[in-house]
N, CA, C and O atoms as a printed pandas DataFrame, in Angstrom:
     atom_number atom_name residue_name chain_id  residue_number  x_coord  y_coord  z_coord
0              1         N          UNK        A               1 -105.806  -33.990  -61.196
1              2        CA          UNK        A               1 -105.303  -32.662  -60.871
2              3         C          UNK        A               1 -104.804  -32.002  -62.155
3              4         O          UNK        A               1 -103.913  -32.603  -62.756
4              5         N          UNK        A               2 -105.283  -30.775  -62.693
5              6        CA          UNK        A               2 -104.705  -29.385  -63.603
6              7         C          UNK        A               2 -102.768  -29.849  -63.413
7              8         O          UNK        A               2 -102.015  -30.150  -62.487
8              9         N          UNK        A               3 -102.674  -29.664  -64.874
9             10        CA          UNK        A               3 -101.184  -29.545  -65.082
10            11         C          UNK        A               3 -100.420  -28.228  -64.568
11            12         O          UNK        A               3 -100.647  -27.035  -64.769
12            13         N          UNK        A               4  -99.289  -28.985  -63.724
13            14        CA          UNK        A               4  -98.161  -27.331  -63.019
14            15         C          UNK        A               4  -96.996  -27.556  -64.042
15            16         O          UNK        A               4  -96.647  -28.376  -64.892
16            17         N          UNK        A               5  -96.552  -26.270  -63.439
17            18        CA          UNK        A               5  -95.211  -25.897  -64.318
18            19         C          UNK        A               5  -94.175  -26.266  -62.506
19            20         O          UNK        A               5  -94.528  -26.174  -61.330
20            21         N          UNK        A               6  -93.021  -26.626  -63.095
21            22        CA          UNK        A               6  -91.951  -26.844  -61.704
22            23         C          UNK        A               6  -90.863  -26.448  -62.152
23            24         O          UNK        A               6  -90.119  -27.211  -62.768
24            25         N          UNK        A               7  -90.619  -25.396  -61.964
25            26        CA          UNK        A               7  -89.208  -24.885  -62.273
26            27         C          UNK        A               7  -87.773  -25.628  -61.426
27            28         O          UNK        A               7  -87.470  -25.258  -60.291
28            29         N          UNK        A               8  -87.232  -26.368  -61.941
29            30        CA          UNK        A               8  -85.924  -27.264  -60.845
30            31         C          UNK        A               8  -84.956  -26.848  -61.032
31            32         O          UNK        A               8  -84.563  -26.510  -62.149
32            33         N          UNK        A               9  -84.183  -26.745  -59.771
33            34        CA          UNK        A               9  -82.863  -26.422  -59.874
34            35         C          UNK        A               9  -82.108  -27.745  -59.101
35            36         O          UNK        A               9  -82.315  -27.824  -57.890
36            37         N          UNK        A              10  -81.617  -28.338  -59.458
37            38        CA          UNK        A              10  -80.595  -29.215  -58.704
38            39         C          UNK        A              10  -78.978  -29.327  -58.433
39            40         O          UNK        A              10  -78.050  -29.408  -59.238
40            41         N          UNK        A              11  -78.988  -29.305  -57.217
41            42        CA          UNK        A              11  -77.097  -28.449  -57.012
42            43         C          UNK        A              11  -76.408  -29.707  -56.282
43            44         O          UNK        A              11  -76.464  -29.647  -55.054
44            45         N          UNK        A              12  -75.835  -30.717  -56.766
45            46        CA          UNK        A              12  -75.119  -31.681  -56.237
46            47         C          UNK        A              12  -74.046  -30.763  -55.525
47            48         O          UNK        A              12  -73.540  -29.687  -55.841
48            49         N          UNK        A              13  -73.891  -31.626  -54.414
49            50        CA          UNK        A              13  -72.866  -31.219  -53.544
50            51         C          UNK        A              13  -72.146  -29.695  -53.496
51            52         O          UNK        A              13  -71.022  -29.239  -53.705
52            53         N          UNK        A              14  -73.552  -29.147  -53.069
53            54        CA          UNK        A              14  -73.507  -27.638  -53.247
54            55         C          UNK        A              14  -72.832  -26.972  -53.852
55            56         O          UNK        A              14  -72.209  -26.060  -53.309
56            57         N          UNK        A              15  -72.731  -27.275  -55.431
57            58        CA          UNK        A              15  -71.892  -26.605  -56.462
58            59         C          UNK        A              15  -73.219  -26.583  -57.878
59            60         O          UNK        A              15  -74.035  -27.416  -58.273
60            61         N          UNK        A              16  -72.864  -25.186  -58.289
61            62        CA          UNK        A              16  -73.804  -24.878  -59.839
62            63         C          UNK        A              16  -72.473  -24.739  -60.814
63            64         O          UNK        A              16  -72.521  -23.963  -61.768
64            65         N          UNK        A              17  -71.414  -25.433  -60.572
65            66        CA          UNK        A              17  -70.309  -25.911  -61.666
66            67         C          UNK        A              17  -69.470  -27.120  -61.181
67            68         O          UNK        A              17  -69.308  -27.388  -59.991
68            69         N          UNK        A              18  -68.993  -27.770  -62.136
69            70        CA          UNK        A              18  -67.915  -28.586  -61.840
70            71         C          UNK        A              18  -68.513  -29.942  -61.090
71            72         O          UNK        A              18  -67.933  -30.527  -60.175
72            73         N          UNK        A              19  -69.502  -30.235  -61.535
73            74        CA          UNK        A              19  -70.439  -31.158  -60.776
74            75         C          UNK        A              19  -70.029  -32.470  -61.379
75            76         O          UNK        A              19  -70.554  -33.545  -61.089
76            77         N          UNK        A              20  -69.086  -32.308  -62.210
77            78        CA          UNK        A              20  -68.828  -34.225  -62.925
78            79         C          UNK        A              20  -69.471  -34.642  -63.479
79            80         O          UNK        A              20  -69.296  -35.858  -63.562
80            81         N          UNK        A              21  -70.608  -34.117  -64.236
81            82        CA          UNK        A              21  -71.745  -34.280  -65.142
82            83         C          UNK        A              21  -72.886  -34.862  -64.471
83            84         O          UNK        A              21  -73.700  -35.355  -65.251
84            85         N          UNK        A              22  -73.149  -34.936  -63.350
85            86        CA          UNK        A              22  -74.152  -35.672  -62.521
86            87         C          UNK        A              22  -75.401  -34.431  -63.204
87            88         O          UNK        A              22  -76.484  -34.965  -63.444
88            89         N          UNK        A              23  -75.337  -32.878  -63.521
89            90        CA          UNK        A              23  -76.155  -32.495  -63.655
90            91         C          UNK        A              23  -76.737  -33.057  -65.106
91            92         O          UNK        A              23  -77.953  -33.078  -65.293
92            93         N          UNK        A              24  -75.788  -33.518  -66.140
93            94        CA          UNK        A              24  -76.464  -34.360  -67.432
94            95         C          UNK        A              24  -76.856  -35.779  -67.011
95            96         O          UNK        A              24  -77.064  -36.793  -67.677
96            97         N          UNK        A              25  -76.874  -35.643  -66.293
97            98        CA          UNK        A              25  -77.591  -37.523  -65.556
98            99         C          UNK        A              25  -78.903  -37.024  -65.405
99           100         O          UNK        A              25  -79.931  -37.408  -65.963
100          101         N          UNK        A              26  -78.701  -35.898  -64.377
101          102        CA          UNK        A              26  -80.178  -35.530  -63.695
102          103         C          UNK        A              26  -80.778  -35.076  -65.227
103          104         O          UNK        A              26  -81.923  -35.524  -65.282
104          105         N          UNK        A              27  -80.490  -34.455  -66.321
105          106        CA          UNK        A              27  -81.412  -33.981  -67.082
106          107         C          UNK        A              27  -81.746  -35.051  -67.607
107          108         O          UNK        A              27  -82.956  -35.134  -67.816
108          109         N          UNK        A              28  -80.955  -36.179  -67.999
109          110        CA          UNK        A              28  -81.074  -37.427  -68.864
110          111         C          UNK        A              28  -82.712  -37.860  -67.813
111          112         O          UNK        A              28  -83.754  -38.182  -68.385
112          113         N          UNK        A              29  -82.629  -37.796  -66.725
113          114        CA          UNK        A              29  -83.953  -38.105  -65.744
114          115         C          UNK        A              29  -85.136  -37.609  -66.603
115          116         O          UNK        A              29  -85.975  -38.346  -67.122
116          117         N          UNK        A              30  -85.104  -36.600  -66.665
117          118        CA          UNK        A              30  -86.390  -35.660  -66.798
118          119         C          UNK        A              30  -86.454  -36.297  -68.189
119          120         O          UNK        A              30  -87.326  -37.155  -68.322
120          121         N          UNK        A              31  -85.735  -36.044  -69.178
121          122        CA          UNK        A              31  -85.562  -36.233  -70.998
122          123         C          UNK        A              31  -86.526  -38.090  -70.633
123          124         O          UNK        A              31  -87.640  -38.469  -70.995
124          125         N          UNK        A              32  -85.973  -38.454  -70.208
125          126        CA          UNK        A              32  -86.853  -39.876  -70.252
126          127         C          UNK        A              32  -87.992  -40.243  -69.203
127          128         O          UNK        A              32  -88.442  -41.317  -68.802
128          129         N          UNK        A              33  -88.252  -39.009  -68.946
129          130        CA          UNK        A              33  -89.641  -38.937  -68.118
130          131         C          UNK        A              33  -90.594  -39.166  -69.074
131          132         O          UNK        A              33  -91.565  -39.874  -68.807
132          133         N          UNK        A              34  -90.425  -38.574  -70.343
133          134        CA          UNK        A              34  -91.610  -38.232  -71.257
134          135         C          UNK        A              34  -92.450  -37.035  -71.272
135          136         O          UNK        A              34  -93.258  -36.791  -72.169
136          137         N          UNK        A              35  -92.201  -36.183  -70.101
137          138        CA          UNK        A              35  -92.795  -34.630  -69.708
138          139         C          UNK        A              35  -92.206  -33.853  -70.313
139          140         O          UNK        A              35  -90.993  -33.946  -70.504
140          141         N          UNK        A              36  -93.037  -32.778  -70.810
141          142        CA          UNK        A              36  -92.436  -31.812  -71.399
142          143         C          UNK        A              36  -91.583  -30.678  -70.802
143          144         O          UNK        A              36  -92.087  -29.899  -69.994
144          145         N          UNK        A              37  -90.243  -30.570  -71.204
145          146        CA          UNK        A              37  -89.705  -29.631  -70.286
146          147         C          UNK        A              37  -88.972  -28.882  -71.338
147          148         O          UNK        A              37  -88.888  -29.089  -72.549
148          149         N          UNK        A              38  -88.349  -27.752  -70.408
149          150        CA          UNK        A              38  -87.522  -26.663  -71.006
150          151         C          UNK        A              38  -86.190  -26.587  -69.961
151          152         O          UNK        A              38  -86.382  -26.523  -68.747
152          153         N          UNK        A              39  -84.999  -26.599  -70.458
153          154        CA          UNK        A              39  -83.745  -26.532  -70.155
154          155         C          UNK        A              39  -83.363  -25.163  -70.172
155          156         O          UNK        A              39  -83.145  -24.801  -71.328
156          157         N          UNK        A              40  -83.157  -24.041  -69.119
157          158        CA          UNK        A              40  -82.925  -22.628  -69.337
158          159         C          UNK        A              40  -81.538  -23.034  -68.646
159          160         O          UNK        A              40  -81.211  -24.168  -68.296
160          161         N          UNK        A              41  -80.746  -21.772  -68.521
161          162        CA          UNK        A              41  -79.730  -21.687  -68.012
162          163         C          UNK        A              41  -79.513  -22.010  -66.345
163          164         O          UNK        A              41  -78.612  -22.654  -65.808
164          165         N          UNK        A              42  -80.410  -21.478  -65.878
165          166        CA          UNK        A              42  -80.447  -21.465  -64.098
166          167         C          UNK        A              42  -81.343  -22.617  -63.638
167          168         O          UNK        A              42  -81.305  -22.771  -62.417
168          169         N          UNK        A              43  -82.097  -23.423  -64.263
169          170        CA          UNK        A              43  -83.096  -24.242  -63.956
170          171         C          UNK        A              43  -83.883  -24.898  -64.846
171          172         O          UNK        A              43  -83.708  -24.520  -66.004
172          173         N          UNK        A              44  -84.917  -25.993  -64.655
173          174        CA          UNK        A              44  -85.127  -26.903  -65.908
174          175         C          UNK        A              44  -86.084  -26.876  -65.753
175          176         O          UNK        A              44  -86.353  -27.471  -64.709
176          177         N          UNK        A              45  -87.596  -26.163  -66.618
177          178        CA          UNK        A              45  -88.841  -26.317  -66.151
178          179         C          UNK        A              45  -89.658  -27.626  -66.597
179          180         O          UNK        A              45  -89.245  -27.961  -67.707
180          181         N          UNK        A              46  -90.479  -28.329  -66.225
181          182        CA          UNK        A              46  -91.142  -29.373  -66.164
182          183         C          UNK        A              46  -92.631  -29.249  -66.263
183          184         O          UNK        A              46  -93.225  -28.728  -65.319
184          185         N          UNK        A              47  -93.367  -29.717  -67.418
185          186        CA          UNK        A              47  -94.560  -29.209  -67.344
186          187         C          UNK        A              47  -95.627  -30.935  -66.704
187          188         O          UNK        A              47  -95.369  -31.884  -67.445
188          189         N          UNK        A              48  -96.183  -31.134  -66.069
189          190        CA          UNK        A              48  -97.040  -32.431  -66.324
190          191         C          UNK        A              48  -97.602  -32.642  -65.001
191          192         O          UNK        A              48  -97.010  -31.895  -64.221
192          193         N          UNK        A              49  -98.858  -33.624  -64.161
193          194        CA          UNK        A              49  -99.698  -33.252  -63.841
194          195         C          UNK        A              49  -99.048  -33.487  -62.348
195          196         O          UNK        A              49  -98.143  -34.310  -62.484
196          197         N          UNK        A              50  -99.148  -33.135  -61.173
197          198        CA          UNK        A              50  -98.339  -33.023  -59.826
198          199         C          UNK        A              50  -97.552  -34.190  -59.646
199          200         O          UNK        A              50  -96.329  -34.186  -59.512
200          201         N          UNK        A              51  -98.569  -35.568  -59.647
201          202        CA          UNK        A              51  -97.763  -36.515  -58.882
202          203         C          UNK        A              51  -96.622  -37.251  -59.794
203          204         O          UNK        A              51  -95.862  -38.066  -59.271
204          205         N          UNK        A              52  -96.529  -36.874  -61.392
205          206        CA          UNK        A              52  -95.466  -37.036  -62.427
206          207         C          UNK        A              52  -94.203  -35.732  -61.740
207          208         O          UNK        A              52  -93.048  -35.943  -61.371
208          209         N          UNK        A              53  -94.748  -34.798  -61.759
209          210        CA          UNK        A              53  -93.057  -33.864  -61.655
210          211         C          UNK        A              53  -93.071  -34.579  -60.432
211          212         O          UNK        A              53  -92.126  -35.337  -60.652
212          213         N          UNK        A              54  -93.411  -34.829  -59.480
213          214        CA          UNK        A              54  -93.408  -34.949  -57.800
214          215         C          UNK        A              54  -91.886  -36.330  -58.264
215          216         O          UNK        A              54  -90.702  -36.211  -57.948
216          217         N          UNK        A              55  -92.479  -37.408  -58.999
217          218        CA          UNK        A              55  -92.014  -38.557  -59.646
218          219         C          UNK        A              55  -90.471  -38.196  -60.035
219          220         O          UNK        A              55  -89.440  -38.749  -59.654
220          221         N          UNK        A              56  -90.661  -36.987  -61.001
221          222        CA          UNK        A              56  -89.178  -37.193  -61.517
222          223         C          UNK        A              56  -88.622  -36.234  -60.875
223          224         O          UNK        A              56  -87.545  -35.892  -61.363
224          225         N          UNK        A              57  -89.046  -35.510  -59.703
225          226        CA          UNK        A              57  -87.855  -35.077  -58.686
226          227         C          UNK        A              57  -87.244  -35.639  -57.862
227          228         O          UNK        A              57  -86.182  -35.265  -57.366
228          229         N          UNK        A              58  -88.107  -37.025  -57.514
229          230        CA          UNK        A              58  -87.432  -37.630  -56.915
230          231         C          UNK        A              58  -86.622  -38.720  -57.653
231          232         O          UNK        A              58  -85.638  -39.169  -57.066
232          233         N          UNK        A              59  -86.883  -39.114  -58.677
233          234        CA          UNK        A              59  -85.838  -40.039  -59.503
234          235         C          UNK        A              59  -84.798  -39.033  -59.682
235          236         O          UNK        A              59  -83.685  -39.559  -59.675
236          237         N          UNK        A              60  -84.767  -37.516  -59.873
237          238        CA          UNK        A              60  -83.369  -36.823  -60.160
238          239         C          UNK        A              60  -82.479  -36.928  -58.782
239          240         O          UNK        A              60  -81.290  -37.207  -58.942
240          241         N          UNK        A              61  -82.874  -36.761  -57.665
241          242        CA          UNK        A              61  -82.559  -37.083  -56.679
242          243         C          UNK        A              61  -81.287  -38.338  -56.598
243          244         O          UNK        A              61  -80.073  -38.372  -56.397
244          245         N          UNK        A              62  -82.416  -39.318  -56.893
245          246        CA          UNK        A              62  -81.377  -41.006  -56.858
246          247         C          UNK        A              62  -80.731  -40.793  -57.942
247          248         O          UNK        A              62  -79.639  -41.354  -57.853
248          249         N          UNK        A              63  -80.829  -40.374  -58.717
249          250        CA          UNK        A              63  -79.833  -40.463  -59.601
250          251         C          UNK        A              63  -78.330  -39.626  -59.551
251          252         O          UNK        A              63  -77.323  -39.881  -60.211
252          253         N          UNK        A              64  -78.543  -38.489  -58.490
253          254        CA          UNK        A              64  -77.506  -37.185  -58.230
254          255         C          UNK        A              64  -77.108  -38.590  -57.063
255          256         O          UNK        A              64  -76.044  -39.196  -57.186
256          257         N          UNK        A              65  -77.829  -38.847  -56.292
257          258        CA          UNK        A              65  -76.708  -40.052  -55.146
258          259         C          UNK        A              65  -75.762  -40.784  -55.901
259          260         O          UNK        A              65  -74.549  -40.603  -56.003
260          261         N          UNK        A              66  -76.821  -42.012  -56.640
261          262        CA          UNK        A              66  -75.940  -42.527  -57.490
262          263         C          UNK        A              66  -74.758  -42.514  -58.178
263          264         O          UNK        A              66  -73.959  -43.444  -58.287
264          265         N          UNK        A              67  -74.693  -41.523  -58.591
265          266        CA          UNK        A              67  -73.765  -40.369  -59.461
266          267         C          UNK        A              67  -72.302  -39.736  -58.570
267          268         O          UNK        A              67  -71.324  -39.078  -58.925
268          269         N          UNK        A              68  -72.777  -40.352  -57.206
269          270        CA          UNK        A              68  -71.883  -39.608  -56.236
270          271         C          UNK        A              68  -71.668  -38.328  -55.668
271          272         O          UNK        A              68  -70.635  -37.863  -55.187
272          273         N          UNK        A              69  -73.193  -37.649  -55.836
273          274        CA          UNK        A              69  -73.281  -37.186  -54.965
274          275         C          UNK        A              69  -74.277  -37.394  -53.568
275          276         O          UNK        A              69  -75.378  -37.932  -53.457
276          277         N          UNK        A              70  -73.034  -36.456  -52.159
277          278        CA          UNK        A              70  -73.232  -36.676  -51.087
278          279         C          UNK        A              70  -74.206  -35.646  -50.649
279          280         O          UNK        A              70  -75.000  -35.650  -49.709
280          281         N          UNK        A              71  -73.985  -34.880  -51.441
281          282        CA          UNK        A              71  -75.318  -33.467  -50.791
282          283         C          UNK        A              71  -75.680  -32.971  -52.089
283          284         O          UNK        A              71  -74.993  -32.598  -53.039
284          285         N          UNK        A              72  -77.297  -33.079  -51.852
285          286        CA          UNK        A              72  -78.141  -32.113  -52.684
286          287         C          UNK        A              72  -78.711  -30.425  -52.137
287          288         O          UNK        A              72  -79.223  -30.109  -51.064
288          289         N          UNK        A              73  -78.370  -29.546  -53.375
289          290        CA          UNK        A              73  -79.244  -28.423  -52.563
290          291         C          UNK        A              73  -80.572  -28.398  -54.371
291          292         O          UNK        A              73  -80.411  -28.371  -55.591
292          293         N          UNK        A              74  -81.870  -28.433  -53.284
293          294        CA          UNK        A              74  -82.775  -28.300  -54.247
294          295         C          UNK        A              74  -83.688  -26.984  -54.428
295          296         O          UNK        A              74  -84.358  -26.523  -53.504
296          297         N          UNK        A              75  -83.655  -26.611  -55.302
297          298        CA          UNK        A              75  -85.010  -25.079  -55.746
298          299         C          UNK        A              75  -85.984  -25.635  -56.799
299          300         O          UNK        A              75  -85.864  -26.231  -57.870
300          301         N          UNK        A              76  -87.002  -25.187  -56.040
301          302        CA          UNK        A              76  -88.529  -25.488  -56.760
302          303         C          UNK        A              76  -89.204  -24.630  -56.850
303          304         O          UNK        A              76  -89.143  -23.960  -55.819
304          305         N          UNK        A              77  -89.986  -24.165  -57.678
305          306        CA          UNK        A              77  -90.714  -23.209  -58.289
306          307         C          UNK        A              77  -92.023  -23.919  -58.770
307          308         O          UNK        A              77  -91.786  -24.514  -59.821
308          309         N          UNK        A              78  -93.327  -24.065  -58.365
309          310        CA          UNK        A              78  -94.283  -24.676  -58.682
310          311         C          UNK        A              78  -95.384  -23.463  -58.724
311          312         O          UNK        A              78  -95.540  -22.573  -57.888
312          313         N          UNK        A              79  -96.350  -23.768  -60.365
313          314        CA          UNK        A              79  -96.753  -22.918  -60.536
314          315         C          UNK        A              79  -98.532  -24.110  -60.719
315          316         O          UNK        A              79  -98.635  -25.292  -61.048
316          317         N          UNK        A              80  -99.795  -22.914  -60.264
317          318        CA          UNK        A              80 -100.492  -24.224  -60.519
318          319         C          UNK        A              80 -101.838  -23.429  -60.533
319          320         O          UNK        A              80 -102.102  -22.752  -59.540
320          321         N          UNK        A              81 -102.841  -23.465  -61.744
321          322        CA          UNK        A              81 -104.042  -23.416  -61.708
322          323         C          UNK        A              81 -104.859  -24.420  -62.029
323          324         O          UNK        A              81 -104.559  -25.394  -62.720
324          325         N          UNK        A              82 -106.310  -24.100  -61.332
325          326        CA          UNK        A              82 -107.436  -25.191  -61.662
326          327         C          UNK        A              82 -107.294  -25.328  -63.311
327          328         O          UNK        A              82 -107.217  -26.470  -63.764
328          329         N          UNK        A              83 -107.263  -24.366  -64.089
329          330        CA          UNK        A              83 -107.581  -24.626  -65.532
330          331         C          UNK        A              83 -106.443  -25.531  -65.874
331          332         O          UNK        A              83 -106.615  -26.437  -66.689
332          333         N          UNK        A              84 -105.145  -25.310  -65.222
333          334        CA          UNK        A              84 -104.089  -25.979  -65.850
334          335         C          UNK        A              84 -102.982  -25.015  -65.988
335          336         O          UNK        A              84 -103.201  -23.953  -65.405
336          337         N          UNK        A              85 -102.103  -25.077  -66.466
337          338        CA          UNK        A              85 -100.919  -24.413  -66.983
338          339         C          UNK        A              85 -100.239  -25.020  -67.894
339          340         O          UNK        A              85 -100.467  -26.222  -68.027
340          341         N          UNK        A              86  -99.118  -24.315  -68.865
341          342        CA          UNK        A              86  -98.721  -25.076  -69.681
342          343         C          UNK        A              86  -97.219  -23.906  -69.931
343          344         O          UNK        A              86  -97.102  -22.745  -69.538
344          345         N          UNK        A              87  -96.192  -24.799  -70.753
345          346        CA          UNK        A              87  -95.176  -23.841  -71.164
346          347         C          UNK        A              87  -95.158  -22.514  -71.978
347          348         O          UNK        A              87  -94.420  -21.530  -72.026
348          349         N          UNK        A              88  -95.943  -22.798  -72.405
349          350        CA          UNK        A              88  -96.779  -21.777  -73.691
350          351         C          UNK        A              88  -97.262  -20.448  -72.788
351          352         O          UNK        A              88  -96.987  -19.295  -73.119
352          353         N          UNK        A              89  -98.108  -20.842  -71.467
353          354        CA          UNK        A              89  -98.555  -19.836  -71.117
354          355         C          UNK        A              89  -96.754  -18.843  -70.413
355          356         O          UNK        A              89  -96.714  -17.818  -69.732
356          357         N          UNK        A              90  -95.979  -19.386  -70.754
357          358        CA          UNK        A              90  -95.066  -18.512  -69.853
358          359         C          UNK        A              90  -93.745  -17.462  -71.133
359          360         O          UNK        A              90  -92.629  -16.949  -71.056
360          361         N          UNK        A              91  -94.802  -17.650  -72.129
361          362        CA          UNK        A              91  -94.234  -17.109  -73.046
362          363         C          UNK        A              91  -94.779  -15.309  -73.501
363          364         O          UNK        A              91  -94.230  -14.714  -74.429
């Protein structure tokens, strides 16, 4: 399958502050995925081929439990052509 772009947002225990650093856990996820991503302010885009982002959304997941949190709220943004996509093209 053509490489997507996945824009993530991950909101431990329905908060976008004060999260106890579980959100630098979850990025530490992605950073040692090996996928190329971009860290923006509102969300973390992920470039690599479906069933890899599919992979490290759900390892960010166990890792926000782990971490102690009891509720996730998740936003996804998946972008996807036959040719492919890449970070570059969103420049």
């Amino acid at each position: 399958m053509a490489t997507v772009l996945a824009g993530i947002q991950l909101m431990p225990n329905n908060k976008d502050d004060h999260t106890d650093g579980t959100v630098g856990k979850i990025l530490e996820v992605i950073e040692q995925s090996g996928l190329r991503h971009q860290v923006g302010p509102l969300e973390t885009v992920v470039e690599g081929d479906f069933d890899s982002v599919m992979t490290v959304l759900r390892n960010a997941h166990r890792k926000a439990v782990d971490a102690g949190a009891e509720e996730i709220m998740t936003n996804v943004k998946m972008h996807y052509r036959t040719a492919g996509v890449s970070l570059e093209d969103k420049h």
